[in-house]
matplotlib code that plots the C-alpha trace (Angstrom):
import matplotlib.pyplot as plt

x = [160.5, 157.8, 155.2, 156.8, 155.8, 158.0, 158.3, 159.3, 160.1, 162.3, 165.5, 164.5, 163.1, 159.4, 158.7, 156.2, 154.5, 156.2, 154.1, 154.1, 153.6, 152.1, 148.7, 145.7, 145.1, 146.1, 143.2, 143.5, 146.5, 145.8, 148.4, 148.3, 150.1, 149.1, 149.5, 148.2, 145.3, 145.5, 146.3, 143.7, 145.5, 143.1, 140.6, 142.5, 143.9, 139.9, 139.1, 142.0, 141.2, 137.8, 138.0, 141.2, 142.3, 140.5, 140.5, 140.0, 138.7, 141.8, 144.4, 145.1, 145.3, 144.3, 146.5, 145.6, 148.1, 147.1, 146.3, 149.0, 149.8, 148.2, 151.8, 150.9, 148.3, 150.7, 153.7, 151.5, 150.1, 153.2, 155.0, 151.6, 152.0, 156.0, 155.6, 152.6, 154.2, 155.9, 152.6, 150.3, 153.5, 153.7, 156.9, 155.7, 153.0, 152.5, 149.5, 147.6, 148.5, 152.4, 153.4]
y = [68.5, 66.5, 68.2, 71.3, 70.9, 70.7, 66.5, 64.3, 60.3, 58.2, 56.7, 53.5, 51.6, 50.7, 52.0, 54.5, 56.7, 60.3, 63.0, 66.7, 70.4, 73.2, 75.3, 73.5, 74.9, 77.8, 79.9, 78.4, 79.1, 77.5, 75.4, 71.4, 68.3, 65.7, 62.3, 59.6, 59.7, 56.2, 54.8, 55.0, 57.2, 60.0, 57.7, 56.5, 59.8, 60.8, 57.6, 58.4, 62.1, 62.9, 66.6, 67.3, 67.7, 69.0, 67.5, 67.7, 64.0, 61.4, 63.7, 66.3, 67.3, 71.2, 73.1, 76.5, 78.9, 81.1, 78.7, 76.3, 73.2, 70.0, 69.0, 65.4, 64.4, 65.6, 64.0, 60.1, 61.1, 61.8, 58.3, 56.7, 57.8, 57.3, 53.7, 52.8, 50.5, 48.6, 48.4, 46.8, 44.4, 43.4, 45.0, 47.9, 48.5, 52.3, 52.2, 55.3, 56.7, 56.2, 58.6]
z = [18.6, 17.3, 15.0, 15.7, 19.8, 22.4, 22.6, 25.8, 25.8, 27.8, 26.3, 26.5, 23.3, 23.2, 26.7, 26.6, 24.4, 23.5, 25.6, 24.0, 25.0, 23.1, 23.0, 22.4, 19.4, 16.5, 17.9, 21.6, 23.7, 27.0, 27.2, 27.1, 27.9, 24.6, 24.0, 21.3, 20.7, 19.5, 22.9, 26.5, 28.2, 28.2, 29.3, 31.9, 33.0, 33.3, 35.7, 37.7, 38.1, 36.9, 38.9, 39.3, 35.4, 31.9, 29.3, 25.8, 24.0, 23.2, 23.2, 25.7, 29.4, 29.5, 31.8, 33.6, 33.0, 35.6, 38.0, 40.4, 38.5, 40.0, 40.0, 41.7, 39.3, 36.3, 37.4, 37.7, 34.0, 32.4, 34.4, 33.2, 29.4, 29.3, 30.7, 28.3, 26.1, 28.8, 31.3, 27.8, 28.1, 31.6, 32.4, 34.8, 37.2, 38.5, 40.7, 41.0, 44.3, 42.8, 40.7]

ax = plt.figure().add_subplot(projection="3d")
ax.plot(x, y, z, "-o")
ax.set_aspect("equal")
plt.show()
């Protein structure tokens, strides 16, 4: 738990950035998928997938509850955000159409 949501990052040190899980908001509970806003991701998540996902300004991917999950979209987000660190560094490189 991080900030009292549901928190995700890998094991090793300095890799990625932590990714976390809650509503959007106290007074909106569509779920979302958050990370840093003091990193790109969000920005980078929006080039990537400009249709496919919502968003809400540095911080959040805003899942449908009711909808299917664009479950190969999420799954290159979340690799993109828990290898952050390590791409700024050199280490990795995820290409898009990896996930």
């Amino acid at each position: 738990m991080k900030w009292g949501q549901l928190s995700f990052l890998t094991a090793a040190s300095k890799s990625g950035t932590t990714i976390r899980i809650d509503r959007l908001s106290k007074t909106d509970d569509r779920p979302a998928l958050f990370v840093s806003c003091q990193t790109d991701l969000v920005a980078t998540f929006q080039d990537i997938y400009p249709e496919a996902l919502s968003y809400q300004g540095k911080r959040a991917i805003i899942l449908d509850a009711d909808g299917p999950l664009p479950e190969v979209e999420l799954r290159h987000c979340i690799a993109l955000a828990l290898t952050y660190k390590a791409r700024k560094a050199g280490k990795v490189n995820l290409k898009p159409d990896s996930p």
